[in-house]
C-alpha positions as CSV (number, residue, x, y, z in Angstrom):
1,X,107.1,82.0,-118.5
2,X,103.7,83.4,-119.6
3,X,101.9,86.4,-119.7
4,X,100.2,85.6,-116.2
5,X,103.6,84.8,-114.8
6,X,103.2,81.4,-114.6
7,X,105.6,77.9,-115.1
8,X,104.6,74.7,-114.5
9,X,107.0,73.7,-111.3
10,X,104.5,74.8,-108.6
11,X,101.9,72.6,-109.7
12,X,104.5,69.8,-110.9
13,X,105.4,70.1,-107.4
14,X,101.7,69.8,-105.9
15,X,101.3,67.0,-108.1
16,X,104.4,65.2,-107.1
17,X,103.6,65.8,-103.3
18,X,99.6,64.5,-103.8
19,X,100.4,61.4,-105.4
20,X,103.6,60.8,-102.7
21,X,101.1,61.4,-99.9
22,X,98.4,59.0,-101.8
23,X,101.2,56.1,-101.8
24,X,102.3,56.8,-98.3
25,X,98.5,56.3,-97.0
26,X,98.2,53.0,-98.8
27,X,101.7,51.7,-97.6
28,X,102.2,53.3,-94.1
29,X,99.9,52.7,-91.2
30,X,97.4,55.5,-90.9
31,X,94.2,56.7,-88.8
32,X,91.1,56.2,-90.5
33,X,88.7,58.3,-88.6
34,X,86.2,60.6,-90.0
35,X,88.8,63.6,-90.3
36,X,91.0,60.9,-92.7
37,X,87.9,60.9,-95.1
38,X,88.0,64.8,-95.1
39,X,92.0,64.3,-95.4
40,X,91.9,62.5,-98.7
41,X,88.9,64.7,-100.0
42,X,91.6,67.8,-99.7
43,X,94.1,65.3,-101.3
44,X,91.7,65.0,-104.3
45,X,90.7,68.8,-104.5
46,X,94.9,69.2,-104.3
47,X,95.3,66.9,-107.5
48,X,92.2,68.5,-109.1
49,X,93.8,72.1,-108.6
50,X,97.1,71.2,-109.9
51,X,95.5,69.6,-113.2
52,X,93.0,72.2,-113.8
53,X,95.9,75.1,-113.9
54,X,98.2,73.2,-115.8
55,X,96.0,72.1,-118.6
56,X,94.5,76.0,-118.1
57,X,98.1,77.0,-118.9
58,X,98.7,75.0,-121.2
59,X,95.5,75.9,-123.5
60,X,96.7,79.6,-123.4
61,X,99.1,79.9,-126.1
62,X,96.8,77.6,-128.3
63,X,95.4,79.6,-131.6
64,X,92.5,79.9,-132.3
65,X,91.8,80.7,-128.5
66,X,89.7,77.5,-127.3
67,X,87.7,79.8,-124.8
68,X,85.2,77.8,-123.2
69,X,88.1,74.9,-122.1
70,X,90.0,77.4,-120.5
71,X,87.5,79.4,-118.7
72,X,86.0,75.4,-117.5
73,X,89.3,74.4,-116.7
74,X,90.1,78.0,-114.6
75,X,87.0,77.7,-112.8
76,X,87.5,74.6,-111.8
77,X,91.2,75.3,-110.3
78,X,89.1,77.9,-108.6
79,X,86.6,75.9,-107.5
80,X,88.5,73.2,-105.9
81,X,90.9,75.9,-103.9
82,X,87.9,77.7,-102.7
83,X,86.5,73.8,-101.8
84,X,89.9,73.4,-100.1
85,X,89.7,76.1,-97.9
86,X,86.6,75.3,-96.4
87,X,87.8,72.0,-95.8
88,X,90.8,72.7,-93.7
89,X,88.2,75.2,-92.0
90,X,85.6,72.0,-91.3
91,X,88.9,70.0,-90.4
92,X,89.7,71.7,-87.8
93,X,86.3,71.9,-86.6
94,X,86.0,68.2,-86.0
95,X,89.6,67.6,-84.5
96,X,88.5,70.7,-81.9
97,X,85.3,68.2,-80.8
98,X,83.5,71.7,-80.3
99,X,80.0,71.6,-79.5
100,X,77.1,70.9,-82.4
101,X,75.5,74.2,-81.9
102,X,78.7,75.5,-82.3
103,X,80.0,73.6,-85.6
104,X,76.4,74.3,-87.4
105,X,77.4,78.1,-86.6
106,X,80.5,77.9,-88.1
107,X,79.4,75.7,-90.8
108,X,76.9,77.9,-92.4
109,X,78.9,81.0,-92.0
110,X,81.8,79.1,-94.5
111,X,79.7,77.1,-96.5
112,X,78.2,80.5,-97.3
113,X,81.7,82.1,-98.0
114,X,81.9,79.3,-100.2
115,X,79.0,79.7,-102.0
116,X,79.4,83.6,-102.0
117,X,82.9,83.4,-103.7
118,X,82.0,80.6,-106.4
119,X,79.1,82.1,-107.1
120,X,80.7,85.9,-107.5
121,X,83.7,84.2,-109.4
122,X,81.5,82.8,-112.1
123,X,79.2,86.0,-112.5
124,X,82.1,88.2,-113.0
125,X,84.0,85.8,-115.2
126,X,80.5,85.8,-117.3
127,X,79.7,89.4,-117.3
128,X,83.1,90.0,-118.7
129,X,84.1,92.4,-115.2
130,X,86.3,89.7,-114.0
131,X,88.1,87.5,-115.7
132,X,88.4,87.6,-119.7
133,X,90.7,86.3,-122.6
134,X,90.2,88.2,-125.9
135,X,90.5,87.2,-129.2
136,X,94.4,88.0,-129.5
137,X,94.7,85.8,-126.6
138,X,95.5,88.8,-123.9
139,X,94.1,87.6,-120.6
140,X,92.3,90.2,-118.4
141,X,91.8,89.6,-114.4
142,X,91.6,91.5,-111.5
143,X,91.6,88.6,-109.3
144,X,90.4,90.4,-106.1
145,X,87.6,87.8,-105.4
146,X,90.2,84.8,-104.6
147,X,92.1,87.2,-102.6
148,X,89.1,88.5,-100.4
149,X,88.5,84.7,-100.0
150,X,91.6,83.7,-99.2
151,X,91.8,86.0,-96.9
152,X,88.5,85.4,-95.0
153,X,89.2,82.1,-95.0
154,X,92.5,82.5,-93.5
155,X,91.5,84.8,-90.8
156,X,88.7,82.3,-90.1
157,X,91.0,79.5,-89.5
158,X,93.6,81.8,-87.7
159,X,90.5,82.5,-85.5
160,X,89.8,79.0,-85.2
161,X,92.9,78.5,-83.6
162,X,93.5,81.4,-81.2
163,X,90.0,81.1,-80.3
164,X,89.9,77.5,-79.0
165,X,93.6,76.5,-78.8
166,X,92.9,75.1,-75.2
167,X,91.0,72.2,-76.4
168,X,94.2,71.5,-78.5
169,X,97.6,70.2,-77.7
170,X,99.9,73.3,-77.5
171,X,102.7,70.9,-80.2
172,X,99.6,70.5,-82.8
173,X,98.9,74.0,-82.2
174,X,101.8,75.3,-82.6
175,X,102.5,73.6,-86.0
176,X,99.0,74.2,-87.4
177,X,99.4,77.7,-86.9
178,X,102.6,78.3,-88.1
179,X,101.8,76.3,-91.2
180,X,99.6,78.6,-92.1
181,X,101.1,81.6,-91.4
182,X,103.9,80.3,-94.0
183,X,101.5,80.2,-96.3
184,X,100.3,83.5,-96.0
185,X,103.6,85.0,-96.0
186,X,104.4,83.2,-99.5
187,X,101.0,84.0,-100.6
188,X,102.1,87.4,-100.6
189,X,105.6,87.4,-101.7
190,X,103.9,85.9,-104.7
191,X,101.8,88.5,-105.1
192,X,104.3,90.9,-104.8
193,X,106.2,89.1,-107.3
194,X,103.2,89.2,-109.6
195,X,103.5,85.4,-109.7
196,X,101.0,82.8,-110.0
197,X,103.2,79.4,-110.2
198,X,102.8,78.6,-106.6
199,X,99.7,79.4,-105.6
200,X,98.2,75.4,-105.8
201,X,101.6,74.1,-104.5
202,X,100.7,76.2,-101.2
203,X,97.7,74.4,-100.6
204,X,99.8,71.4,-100.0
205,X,101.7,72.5,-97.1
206,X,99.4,71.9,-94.7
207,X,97.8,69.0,-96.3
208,X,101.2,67.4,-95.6
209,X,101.2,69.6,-92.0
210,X,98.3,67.4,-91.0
211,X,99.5,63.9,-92.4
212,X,102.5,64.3,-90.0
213,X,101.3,66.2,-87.0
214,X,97.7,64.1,-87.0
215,X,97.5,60.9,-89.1
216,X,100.9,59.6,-89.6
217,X,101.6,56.3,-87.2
218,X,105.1,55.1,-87.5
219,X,106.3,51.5,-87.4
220,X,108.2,50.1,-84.9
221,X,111.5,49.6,-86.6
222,X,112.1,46.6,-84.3
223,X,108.8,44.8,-84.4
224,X,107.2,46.2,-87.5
225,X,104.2,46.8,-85.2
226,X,102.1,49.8,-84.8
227,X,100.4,51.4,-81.7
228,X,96.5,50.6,-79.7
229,X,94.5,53.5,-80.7
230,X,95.0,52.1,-84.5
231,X,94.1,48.6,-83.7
232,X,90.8,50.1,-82.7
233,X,90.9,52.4,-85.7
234,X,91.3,48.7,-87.8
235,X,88.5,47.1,-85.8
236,X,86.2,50.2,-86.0
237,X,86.5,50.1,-89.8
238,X,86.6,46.2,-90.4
239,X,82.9,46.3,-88.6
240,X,81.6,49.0,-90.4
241,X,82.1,47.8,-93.6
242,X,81.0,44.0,-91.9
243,X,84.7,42.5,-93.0
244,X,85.6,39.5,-90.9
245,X,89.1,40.0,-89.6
246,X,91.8,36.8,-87.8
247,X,93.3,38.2,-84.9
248,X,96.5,36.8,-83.5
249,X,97.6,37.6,-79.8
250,X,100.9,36.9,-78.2
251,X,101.9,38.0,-74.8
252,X,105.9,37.1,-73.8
253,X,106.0,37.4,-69.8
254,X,109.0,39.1,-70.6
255,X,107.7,41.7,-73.5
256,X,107.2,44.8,-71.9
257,X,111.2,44.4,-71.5
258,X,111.6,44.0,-74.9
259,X,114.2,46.1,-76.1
260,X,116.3,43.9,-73.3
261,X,116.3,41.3,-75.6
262,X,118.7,40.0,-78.0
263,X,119.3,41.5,-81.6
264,X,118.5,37.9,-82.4
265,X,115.4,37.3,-80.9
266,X,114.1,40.9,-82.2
267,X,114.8,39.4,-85.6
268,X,113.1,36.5,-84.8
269,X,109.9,38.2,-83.7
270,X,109.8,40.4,-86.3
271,X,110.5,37.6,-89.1
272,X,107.8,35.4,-87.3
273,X,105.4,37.9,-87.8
274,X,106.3,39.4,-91.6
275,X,106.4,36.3,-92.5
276,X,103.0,34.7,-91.4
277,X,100.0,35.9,-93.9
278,X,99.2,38.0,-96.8
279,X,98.8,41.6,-95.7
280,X,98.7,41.5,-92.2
281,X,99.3,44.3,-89.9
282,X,101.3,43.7,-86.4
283,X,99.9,46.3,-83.4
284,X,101.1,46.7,-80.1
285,X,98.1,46.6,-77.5
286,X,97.0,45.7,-74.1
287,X,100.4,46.4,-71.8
288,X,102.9,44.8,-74.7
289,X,101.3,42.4,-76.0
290,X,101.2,41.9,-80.0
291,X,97.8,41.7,-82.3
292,X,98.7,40.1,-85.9
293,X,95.0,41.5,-87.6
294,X,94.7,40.2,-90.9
295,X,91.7,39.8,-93.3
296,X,90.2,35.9,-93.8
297,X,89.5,36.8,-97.4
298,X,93.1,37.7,-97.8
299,X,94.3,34.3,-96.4
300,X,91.6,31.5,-97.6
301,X,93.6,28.6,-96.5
302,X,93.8,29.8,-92.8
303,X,93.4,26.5,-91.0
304,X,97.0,25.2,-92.8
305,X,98.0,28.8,-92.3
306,X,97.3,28.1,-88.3
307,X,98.8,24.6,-88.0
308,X,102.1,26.0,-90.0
309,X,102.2,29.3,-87.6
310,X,101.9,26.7,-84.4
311,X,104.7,24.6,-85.0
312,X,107.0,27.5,-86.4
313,X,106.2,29.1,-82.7
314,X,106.5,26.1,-80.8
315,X,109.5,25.8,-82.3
316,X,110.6,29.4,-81.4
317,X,109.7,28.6,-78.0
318,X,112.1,25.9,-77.4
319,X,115.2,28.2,-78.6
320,X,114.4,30.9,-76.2
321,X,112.2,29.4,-73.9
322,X,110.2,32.3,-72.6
323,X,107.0,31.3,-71.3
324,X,103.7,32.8,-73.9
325,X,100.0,32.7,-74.3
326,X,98.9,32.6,-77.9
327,X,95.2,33.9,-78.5
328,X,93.7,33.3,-82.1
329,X,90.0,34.0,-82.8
330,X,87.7,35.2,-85.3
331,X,86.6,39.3,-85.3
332,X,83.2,39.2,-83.1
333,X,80.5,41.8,-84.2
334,X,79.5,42.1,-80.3
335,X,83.6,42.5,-79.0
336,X,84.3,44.7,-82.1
337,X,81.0,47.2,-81.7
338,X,82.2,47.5,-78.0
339,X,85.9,47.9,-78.9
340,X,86.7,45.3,-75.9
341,X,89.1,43.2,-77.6
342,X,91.9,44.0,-74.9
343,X,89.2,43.3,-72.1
344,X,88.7,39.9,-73.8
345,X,92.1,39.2,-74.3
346,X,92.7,39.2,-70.4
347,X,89.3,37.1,-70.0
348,X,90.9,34.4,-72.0
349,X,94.9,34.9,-70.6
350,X,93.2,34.3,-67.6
351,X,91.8,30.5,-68.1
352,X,94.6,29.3,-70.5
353,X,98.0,27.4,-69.2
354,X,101.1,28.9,-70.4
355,X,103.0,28.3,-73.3
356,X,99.5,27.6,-74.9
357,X,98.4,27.9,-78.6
358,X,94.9,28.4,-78.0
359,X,92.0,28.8,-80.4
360,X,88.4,30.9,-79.4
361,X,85.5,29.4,-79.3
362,X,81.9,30.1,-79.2
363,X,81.5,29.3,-75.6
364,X,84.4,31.3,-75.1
365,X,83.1,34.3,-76.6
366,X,79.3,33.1,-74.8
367,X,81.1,33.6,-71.2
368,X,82.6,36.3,-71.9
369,X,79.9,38.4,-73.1
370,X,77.9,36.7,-70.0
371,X,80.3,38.4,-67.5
372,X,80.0,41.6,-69.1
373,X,76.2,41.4,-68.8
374,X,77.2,40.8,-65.1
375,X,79.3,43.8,-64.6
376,X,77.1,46.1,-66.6
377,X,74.4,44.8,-63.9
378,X,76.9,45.2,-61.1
379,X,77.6,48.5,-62.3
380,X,73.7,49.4,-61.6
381,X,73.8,47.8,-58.5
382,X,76.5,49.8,-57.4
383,X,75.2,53.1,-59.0
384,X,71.7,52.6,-57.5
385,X,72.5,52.0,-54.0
386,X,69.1,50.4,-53.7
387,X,70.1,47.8,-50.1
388,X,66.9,46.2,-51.0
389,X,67.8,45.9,-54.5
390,X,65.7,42.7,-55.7
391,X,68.2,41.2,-58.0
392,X,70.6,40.6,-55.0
393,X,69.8,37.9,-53.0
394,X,70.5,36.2,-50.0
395,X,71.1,32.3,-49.6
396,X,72.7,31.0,-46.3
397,X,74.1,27.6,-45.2
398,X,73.1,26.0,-41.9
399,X,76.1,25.8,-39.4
400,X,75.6,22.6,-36.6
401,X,77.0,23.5,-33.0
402,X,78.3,20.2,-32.4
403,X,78.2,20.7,-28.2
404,X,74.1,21.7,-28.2
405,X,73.8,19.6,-31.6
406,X,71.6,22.4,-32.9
407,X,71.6,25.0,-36.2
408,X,71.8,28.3,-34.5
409,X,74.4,29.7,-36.8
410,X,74.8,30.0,-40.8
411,X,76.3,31.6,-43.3
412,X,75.1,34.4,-45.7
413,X,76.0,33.5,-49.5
414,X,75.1,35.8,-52.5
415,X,73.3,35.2,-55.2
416,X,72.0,37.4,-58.6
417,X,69.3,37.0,-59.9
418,X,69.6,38.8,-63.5
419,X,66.3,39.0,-66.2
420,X,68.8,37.6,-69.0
421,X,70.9,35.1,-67.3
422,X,68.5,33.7,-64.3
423,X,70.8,32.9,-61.2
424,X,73.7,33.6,-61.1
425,X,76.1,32.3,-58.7
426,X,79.2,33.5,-56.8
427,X,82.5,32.1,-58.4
428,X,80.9,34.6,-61.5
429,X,80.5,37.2,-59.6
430,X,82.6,37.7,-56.7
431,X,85.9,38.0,-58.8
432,X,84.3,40.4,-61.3
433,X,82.9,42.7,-58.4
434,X,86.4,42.6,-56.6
435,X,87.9,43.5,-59.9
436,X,86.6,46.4,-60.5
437,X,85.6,47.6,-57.3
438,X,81.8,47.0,-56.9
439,X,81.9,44.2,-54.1
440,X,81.0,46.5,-51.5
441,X,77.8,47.9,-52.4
442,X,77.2,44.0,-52.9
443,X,78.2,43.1,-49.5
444,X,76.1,45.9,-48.1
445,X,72.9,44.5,-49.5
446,X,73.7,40.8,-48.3
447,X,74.0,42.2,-45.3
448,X,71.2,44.8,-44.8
449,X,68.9,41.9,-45.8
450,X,70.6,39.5,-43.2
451,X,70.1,41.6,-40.6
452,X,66.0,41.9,-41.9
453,X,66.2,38.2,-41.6
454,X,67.4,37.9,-38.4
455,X,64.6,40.7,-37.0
456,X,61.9,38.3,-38.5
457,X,63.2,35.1,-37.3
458,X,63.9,36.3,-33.5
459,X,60.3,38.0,-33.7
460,X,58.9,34.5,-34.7
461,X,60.7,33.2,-31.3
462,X,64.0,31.0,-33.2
463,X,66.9,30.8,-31.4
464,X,69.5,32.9,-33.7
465,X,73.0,33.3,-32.1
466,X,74.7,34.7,-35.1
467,X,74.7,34.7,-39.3
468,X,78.4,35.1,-41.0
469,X,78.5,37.9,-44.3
470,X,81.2,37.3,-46.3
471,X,83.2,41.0,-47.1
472,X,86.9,41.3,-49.3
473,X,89.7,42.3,-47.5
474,X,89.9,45.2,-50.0
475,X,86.7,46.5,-48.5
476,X,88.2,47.6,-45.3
477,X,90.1,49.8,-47.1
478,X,87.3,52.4,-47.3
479,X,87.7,54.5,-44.5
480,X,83.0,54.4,-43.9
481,X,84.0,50.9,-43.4
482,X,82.9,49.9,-39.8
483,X,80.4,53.1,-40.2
484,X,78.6,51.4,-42.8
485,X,78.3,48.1,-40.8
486,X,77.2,49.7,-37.9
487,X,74.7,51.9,-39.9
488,X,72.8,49.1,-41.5
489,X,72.6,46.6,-38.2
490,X,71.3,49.4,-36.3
491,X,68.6,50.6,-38.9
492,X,67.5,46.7,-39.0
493,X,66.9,47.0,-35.0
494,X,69.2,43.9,-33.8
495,X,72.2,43.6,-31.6
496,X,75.6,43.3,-33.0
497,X,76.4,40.2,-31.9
498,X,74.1,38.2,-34.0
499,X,76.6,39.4,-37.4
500,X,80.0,38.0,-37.9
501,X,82.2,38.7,-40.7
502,X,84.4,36.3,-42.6
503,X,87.4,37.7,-44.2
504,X,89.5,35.1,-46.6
505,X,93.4,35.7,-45.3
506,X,95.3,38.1,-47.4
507,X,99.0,37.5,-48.9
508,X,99.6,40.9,-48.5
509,X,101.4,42.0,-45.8
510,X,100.1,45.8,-46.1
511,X,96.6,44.6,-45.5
512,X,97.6,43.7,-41.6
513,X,97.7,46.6,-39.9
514,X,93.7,48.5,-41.6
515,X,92.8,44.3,-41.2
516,X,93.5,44.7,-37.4
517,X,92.6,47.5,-36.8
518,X,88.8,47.1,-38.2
519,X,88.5,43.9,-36.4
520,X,89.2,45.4,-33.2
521,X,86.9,48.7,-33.5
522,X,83.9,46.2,-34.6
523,X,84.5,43.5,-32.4
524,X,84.0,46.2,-29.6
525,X,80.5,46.2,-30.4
526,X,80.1,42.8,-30.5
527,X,80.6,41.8,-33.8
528,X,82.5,38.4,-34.3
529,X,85.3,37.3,-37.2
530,X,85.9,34.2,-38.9
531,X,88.9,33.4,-40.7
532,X,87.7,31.9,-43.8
533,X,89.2,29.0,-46.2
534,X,92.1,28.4,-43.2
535,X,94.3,25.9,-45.9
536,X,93.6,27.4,-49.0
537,X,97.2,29.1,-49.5
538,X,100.5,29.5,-48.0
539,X,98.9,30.4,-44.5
540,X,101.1,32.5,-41.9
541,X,100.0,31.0,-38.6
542,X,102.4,33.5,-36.6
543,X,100.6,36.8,-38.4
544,X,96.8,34.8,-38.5
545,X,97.3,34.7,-34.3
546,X,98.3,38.6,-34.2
547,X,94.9,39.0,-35.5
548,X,92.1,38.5,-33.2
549,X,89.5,36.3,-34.8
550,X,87.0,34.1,-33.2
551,X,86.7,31.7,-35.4
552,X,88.3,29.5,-37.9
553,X,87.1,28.3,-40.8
554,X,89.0,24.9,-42.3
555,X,89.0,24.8,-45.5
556,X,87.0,21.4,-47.1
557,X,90.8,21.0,-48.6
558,X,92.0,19.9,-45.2
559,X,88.9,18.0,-44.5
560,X,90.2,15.4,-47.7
561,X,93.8,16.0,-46.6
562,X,92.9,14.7,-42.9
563,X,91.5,11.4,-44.8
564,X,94.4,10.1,-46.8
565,X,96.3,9.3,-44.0
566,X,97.7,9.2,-40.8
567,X,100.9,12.0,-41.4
568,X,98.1,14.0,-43.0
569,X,95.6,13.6,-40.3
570,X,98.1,14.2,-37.7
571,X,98.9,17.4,-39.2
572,X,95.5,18.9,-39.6
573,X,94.5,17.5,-35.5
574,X,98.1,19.7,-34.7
575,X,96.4,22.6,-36.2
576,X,92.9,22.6,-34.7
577,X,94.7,21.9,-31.5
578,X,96.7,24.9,-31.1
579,X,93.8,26.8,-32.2
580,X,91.5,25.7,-28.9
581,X,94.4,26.1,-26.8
582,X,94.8,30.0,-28.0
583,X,91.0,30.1,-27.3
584,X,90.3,30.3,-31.0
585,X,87.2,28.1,-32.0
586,X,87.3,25.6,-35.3
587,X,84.7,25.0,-38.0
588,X,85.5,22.9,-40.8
589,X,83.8,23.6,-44.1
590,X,82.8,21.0,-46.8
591,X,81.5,17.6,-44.5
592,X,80.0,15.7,-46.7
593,X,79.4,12.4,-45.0
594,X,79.4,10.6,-41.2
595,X,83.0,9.7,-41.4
596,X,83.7,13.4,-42.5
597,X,81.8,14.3,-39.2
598,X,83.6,11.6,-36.9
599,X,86.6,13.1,-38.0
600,X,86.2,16.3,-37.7
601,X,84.6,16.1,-34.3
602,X,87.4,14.2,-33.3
603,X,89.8,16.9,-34.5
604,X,88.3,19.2,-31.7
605,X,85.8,20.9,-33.7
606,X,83.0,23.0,-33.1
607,X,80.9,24.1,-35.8
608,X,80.5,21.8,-38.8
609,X,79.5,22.8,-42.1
610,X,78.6,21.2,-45.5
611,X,76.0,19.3,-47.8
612,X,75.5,16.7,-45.3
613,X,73.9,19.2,-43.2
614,X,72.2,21.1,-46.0
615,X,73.0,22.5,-49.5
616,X,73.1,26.8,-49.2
617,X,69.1,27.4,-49.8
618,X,67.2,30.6,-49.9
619,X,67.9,32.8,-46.4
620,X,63.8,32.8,-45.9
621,X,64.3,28.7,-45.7
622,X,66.6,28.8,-42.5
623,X,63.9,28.0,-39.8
624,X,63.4,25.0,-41.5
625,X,66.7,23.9,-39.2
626,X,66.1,26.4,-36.1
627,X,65.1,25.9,-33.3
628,X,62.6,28.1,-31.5
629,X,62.9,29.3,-27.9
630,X,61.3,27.1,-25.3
């Protein structure tokens, strides 16, 4: 031991620790936000502490006294501990999110502490009032400037913490602030002591305080993988510094089960993966699913990488036989700024077959970014509220009454009309809206300017008896519903009985009772109800008569069905049939041709629909096929 007190342990120790948590970040999986960047600055100012006062030490009992190496290297232990301080002040500045008005207050006041205790350190240590070595090698220090600064920084942070320890999670808080408080208390049991050994090494605690509580991201021991929010972290970083990643996908049906499964199949899994590319990391993201993300500079012979990976999985596949979806595409600037890989993912599980290896494309990636151009518009749509909003509009379908063998009947169909993808049609839209519940405010607008429509054409003297807006079954949910519809034919000055609304039968046996129910309040104003794409599923017939629609619609299915043959014919007549008797009417959708006519007609129906009446054309069109009042 030394004059000052001191061995070499403490900072042996800091060192030790530094270079441990320096390995660990470079092995283990860890957040690389902007608070990581500050983490490893404190790591560096840790090491550079530690060196400094052990090569200070060390220079001490040197003779002749090499003065100006020790007062360098003592200043520069000094330095770095005061830098370190303001640091974990700064830190938890950013992990508090407080305002910016805020964080430039707090900012200057320590950066000024900093300054203020450097700056005071080095004029007393050069004015000879602070700290001094003479020529015999006796060291002189008062040491009351790192004290007052360790202090104030200490009561800054403590502040910190007290102050806004709402915005924090009481677990972090509690750590964080005990932490320091250990600190403190050694801090002064060392100074008690008149010891100096483990004043770097304290400086370490809570760097390692923070690794655990905030950046440290364990693997699964099972799969190896590690969790969502660092899969963005990867992507984030792989885009900023414009690195092309591969990105694997797998989704088992069964994987959100997964510790249900075998000790061999985890094996398998996990051995599939390890084993696939160079320095690849495995995440869990998007409900269980698994994202192999790997660098294409890491692994330049990727397409023989692919092909091996495929046949090693197919051949997984028929061992366990659990049905998959295997995505693999290239990192996408647009997807990556965005940070909608899990929103892509589901795009493409949607249009791929099971048990499918199944490479991106550039289309792929084209019609996905198209339908999120479409939902941002929806999104406006539906934030604006505008029901003359020009970007929705309204094309319609004659219907022919086959008993007066006129059009006075037709159905409303949507289309958008976007400035960066033209026209867009419904099978993109109507899915998406439904989705993520912006089809109403749609429907709303098809059916504010129907109604318009309707004014203008019975004002012009055409005979109009009714026009059909389509609306989603989850749309009677809203409890405005029949308010809204009432609100918007009544603003347009028409009766009720010239709408109808066609719902598409629900699957869901919940949806009968609010589906009845709305049906009955609006048909008491007149309002009629078609049951649309009759054929398209596993219809209930007993349920679809409980409900009292007006009309329904066949599906064009049933129309081809009725023309294969006779069985299939009789079947589809049987239908139609029992709905005239039950005073339902019948309109078949999709007649294309005569013989699709004669055989429809003949299958007792009333309303015909299709291209060989017209294509859907712009609503404004329609009295090109009405007929005006005599």
């Amino acid at each position: 031991m030394s004059q000052t007190g001191y061995t070499p342990v403490g900072d042996v120790l800091s060192l030790a620790l530094s270079v441990l948590l320096v390995v660990l970040i470079n092995t283990a999986y860890v957040t690389k936000k902007k608070t990581f960047r500050i983490f490893q600055i404190m790591l560096v100012m840790e090491m550079v502490a530690a060196i400094s006062d052990m090569i200070y030490h060390m220079l001490l009992p040197v003779y002749p006294i090499p003065r100006v190496p020790i007062y360098l290297f003592r200043a520069l232990q000094h330095t770095a501990l005061y830098l370190l301080m303001w640091l974990f002040f700064y830190y938890l500045q950013e992990i508090l999110h407080l305002p910016k008005k805020t964080r430039r207050h707090y900012f200057s006041i320590s950066g000024v502490a900093v300054l203020i205790a450097i700056g005071t350190d080095a004029f007393l240590t050069l004015s000879g009032k602070g700290f001094l070595v003479d020529a015999s090698g006796i060291i002189k220090e008062s040491g009351w400037v790192f004290a007052v600064s360790y202090a104030f920084f200490i009561f800054l942070i403590f502040f910190l913490l007290i102050r806004y320890r709402a915005r924090m999670v009481p677990q972090i808080f509690r750590g964080l602030f005990l932490t320091f408080l250990f600190c403190l208390i050694i801090h002064g049991i060392q100074g008690l002591n008149h010891q100096s050994s483990f004043t770097t090494a304290i400086y370490i605690l809570p760097i390692i305080a923070l690794m655990y509580l905030l950046h440290s991201n364990p693997y699964e021991m099972t799969t190896g993988a590690v969790n969502e929010e660092s899969f963005q972290d990867t992507i984030a970083e792989a885009y900023k510094k414009k690195q092309k990643l591969m990105l694997m996908f797998l989704h088992l049906l069964d994987f959100e089960s997964y510790n249900s499964f075998t000790e061999d199949l985890q094996f398998e899994i996990f051995r599939f993966f390890t084993g696939i590319v160079k320095k690849g990391t495995l995440f869990r993201v998007a409900g269980g699913r698994l994202a192999l993300v790997f660098r294409e500079s890491d692994n330049p012979e990727m397409m023989v990488t692919s092909k091996r990976v495929e046949d090693d999985f197919y051949t997984l596949y028929e061992r366990y036989q659990i049905p998959f979806k295997v995505v693999i595409m290239e990192s996408d600037d647009d997807i990556s700024e965005n940070a909608d890989y899990n929103k892509f993912l589901l795009f493409m599980e949607e249009r791929i077959p099971l048990n499918t290896y199944y490479h991106v494309t550039g289309e792929d990636k084209a019609l996905f970014k198209q339908q999120e151009m479409i939902l941002t518009e929806l999104e406006d749509i539906a934030e604006k509220g505008d029901l003359e909003d020009p970007r929705v509009l309204v094309y319609c379908q004659p219907v022919y009454h086959v008993r007066t063998q006129m059009y006075d009947t037709a159905e409303a169909l949507m289309r958008l009309d976007l400035p960066a993808l033209g026209l867009v049609y419904p099978d993109q839209v109507v899915p998406l809206a439904e989705e993520n519940r912006l089809i109403h405010p749609l429907s709303l607008i098809i059916l504010n300017k129907t109604c318009r429509e309707i004014r203008r054409l019975q004002e012009e003297g055409f005979i109009v008896s009714r026009i059909s807006v389509n609306f989603a079954v989850q749309e009677l949910y809203d409890r405005h519903f029949c308010e809204d519809i009432l609100k918007i034919i009544r603003q347009n000055n028409i009766d009720c009985e010239k709408i109808a609304i066609e719902l598409t039968e629900s699957q869901n046996t919940a949806d009968f009772e609010i589906v009845k129910s709305r049906i009955e309040e609006l048909q008491q104003h007149g309002i009629k109800f078609y049951l649309d794409d009759f054929g398209t599923g596993y219809s209930n017939v007993e349920r679809i008569m409980e409900l009292p629609f007006d009309i329904i619609k066949f599906d064009r299915s049933l129309v081809i069905e009725s023309s294969k043959n006779e069985h299939s014919a009789y079947m589809v007549n049987t239908f139609a049939d029992m709905f005239r008797h039950l005073d339902y009417r019948v309109l078949y959708e999709g007649v294309e041709d005569d013989n699709d006519e004669e055989r429809c007609i003949r299958m007792y129906a009333q309303y015909l629909q299709g291209f060989k009446y017209s294509r859907p054309i712009a609503i404004e069109r329609l009295r090109e096929f009405l007929t005006k009042a005599a």
